[in-house]
N, C-alpha and C positions, 0 to 999 in steps of 0.2 A: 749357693744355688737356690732355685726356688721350691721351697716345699722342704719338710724334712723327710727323712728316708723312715722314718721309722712309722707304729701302728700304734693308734690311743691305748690300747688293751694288749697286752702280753698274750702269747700263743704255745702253749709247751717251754714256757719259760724266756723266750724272745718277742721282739717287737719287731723284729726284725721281715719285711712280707719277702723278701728276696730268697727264704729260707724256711716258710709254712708252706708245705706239702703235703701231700696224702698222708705218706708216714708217717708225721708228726701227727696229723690230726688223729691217727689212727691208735694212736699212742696216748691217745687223752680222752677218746671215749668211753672205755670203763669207769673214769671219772665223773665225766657228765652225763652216764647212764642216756645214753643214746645210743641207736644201734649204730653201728659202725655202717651198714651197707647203706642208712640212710644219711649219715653223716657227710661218708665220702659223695654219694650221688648229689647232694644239696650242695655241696662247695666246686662239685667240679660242675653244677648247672649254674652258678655263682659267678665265675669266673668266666662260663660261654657267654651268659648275657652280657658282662660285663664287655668282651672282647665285639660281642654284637652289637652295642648300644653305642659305648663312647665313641668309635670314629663319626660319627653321622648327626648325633648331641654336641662333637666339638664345634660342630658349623654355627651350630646357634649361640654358643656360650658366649658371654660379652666378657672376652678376654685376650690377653695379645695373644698372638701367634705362638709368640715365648714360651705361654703358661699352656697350650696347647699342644706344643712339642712336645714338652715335659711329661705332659698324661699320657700321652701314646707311648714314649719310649721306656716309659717304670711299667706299661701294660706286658711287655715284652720282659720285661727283669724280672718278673712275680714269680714262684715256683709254680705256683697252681697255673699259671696262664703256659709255662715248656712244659707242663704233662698235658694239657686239657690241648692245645695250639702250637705245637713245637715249631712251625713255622715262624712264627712269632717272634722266635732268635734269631738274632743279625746272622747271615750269612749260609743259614740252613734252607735248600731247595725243596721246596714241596713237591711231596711225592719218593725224594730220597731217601733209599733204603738205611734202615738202621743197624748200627752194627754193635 
């Protein structure tokens, strides 16, 4: 497939992005002496822009279709993009209640 799954730098011990979430991050702040309420605010604004920018940036990217897919649907796989975007999950109706 195109692209690897994983992150250049390690996050609470993974590289994994399908599995860095608030908790984790939350759990590595007393480490890197950051407040925690600004830690989470800056990743979960991280992740809106992110969700705000790449559909409307992929028009212009000089890239196939293919490689275009690919970024929009791991947009959808990210943990931070189902807590910040839960729609974003295949299959989940916006506006449906949570149970």
């Amino acid at each position: 497939s195109y692209m690897g799954d994983s992150m250049a730098l390690r996050i609470g011990g993974t590289k994994d992005p399908k599995i860095v979430d608030t908790g984790r991050l939350r759990r590595l702040a007393p480490y890197l002496e950051i407040d925690l309420k600004v830690l989470e605010r800056e990743m979960r604004h991280a992740a809106t822009r992110a969700l705000d920018t790449w559909p409307d940036a992929l028009k212009k990217l000089p890239a196939s279709d293919n490689v275009k897919n690919v970024i929009l649907s791991r947009l959808g796989k990210l943990a931070l993009v189902r807590e910040v975007r839960p729609t974003m999950i295949q299959g989940h109706a916006a506006g449906a209640s949570r149970r």
